[in-house]
Residue, then its C-alpha position, 0 to 999 in steps of 0.5 A: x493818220x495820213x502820210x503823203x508820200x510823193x506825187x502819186x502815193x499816200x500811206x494810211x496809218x489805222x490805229x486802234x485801242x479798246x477805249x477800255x479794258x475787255x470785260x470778263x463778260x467776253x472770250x475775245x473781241x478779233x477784226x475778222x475783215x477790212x475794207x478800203x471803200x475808195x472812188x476809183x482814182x484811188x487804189x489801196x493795197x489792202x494788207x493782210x491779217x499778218x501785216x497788223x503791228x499789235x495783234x488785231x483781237x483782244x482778251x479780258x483785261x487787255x487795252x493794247x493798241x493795233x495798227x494798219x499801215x495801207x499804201x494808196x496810190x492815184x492815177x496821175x495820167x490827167x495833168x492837172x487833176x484835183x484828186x480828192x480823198x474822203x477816208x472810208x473804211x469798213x471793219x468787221x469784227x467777232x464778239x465772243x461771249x465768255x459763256x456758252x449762253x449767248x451767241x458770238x456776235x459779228x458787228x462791223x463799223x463803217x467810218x462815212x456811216x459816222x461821220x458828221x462832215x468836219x473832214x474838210x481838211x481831208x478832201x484835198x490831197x492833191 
């Protein structure tokens, strides 16, 4: 979610949920790093691990939800400018097997990489 929050700044609320319960299969599934990749007229304040309201990993069984909140903000010394924001963001996570018989797996997600272009309604911020 995207919340505009005057001439200069916008706050991006990430929120995430496992789309189903952890299996037992698996010991723990954490975010380990994120990364805002912006152009440069926009600048986020990247947060850190303590600033997740619901905590950033989960446990066999569990479906909580986690969320980011991350101010921007823009460079308005230009009068007249269009600024334009395409989200992009990428997270990196640990996957850790229950058992000792495979090995922990680092994965990570990055939104442009999935995207299929329907975010017009996003493009224009300002």
């Amino acid at each position: 979610m995207l919340e505009l929050d005057g001439q200069n700044t916008f706050t991006e609320h990430l929120t995430i949920e496992p789309a189903q319960q952890i299996p037992p299969a698996f010991r723990e599934i954490n975010f380990v790093g994120w990364n805002h990749l912006c152009e440069t007229s926009r600048t986020p304040q990247e947060q850190p691990v303590t600033a997740w309201k619901g905590k950033p990993w989960w446990v066999p069984g569990e479906m909580h939800s986690a969320t980011l909140t991350t101010p921007f903000s823009w460079d308005t010394s230009l009068a007249g400018t269009d600024y334009r924001f395409k989200p992009d963001i990428q997270i990196d996570a640990n996957i850790l097997p229950a058992d000792g018989k495979i090995r922990p797996l680092k994965t990570g997600y990055q939104w442009s990489l999935d995207c299929d272009g329907g975010t017009e309604e996003l493009d224009r911020i300002r």
